[in-house]
C-alpha positions in Angstrom: -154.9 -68.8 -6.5 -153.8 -66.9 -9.1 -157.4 -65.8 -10.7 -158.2 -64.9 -6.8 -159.1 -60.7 -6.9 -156.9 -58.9 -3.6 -160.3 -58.8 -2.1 -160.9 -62.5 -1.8 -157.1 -63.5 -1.3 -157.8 -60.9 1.7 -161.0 -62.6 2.9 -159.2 -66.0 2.8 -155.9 -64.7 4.7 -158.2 -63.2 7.7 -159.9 -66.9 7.7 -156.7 -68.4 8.3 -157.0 -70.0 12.3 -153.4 -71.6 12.6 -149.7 -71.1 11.6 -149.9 -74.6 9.5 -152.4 -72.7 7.4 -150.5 -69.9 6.9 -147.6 -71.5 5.8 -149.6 -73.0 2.9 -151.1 -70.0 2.1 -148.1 -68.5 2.2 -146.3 -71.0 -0.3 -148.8 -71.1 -2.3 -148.3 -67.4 -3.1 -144.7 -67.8 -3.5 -145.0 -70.3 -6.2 -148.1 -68.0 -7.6 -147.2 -65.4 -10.2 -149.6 -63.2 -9.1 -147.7 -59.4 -9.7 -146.8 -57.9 -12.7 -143.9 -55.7 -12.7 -143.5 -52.3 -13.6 -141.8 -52.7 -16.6 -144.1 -55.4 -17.8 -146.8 -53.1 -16.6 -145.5 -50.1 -19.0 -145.0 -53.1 -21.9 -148.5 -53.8 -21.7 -149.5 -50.3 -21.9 -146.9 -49.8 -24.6 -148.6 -52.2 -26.7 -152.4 -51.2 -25.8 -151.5 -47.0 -27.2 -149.8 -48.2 -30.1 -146.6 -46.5 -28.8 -142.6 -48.0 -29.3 -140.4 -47.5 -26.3 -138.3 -44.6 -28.0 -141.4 -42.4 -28.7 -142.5 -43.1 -25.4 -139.2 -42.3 -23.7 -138.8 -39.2 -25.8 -142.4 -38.2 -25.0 -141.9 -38.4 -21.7 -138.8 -36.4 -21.9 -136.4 -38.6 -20.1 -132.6 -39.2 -21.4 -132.7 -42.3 -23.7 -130.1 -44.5 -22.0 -132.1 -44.2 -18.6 -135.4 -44.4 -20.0 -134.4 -48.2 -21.6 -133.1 -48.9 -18.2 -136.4 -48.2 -16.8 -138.1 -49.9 -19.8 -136.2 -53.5 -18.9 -135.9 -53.4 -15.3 -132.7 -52.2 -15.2 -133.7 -48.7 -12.9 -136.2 -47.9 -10.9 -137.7 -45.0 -11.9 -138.5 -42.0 -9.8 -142.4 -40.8 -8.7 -142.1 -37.9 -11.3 -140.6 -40.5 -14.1 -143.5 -42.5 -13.7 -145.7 -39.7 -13.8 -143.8 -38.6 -16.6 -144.2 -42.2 -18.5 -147.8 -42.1 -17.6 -148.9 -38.8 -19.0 -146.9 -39.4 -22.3 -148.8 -42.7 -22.6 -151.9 -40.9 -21.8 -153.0 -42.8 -18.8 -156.3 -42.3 -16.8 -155.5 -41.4 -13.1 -156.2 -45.3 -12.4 -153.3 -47.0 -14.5 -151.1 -43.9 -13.3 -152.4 -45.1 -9.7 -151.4 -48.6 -10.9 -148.2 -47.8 -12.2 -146.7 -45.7 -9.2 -148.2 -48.9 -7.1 -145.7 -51.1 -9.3 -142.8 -49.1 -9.1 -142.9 -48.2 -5.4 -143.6 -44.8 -5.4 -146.6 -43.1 -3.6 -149.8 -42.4 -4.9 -151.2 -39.1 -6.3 -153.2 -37.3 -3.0 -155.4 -34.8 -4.4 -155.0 -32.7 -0.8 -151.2 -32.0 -2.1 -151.3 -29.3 -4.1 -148.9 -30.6 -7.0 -150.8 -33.7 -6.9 -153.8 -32.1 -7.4 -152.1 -30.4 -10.4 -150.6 -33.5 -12.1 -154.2 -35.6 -11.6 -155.4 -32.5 -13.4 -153.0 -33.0 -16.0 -153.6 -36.7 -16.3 -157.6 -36.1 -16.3 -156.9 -33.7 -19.3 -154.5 -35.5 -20.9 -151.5 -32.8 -21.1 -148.3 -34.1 -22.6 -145.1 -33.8 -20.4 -144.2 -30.3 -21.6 -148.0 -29.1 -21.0 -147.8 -30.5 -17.5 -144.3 -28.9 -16.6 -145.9 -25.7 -17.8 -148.6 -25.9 -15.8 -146.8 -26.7 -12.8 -144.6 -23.9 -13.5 -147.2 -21.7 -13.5 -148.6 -22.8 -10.3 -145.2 -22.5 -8.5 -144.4 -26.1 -8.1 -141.5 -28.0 -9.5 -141.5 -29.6 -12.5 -141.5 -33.6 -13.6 -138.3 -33.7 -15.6 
């Protein structure tokens, strides 16, 4: 089950007729390991831009201690940390999307205006600091 896209695991749950068939879909997904977690997420992404945790964490501007608690699991980070993360890894708004999915925190909504501006940011590539200025100047709060 685990090579199964969300789509198809979807088609195959609605296809489910009884509560016996649940049950094994059901345990067949506990004993699946079909999520990645956030900080294995970030690893990944680590390791794809070439990037060591302490750049990353001082790129994005967090405090060290806190940003290796994030880095192992230890925290969960904030929406804006993530964002933060994300921008100094230079994610597309996709793996951002992916990333606040992971962590628990809401997606970007381009009808909310510093949304709009940090998808912006993330479609431009802006570091951290160019992305706090730019909310700044748009009167919004910043990330950090």
């Amino acid at each position: 089950m685990t090579d199964k896209t969300t789509g198809e695991l979807m088609k195959l749950l609605t296809s489910i007729k009884n509560t016996s068939e649940l049950k094994q879909y059901t345990d067949t997904l506990s004993n699946a390991r079909l999520f990645i977690t956030f900080p294995e997420y970030i690893s990944e992404q680590m390791r794809l831009h070439h990037m060591t945790a302490s750049q990353l964490i001082a790129d994005a501007g967090l405090q060290r201690n806190y940003g290796y608690q994030i880095l192992d699991g230890r925290r969960n980070p904030s929406r804006d940390k993530v964002i933060a993360l994300c921008l100094a890894l230079s994610l597309n708004l996709s793996d951002t999307g992916r990333a606040l999915t992971l962590s628990k925190n809401g997606q970007l909504y381009s009808k909310n205006k510093r949304d709009s501006i940090l998808i912006f940011a993330l479609e431009k590539k802006l570091s951290v600091m160019d992305a706090n200025e730019l909310l700044q100047e748009m009167g919004e709060p910043l990330l950090l």
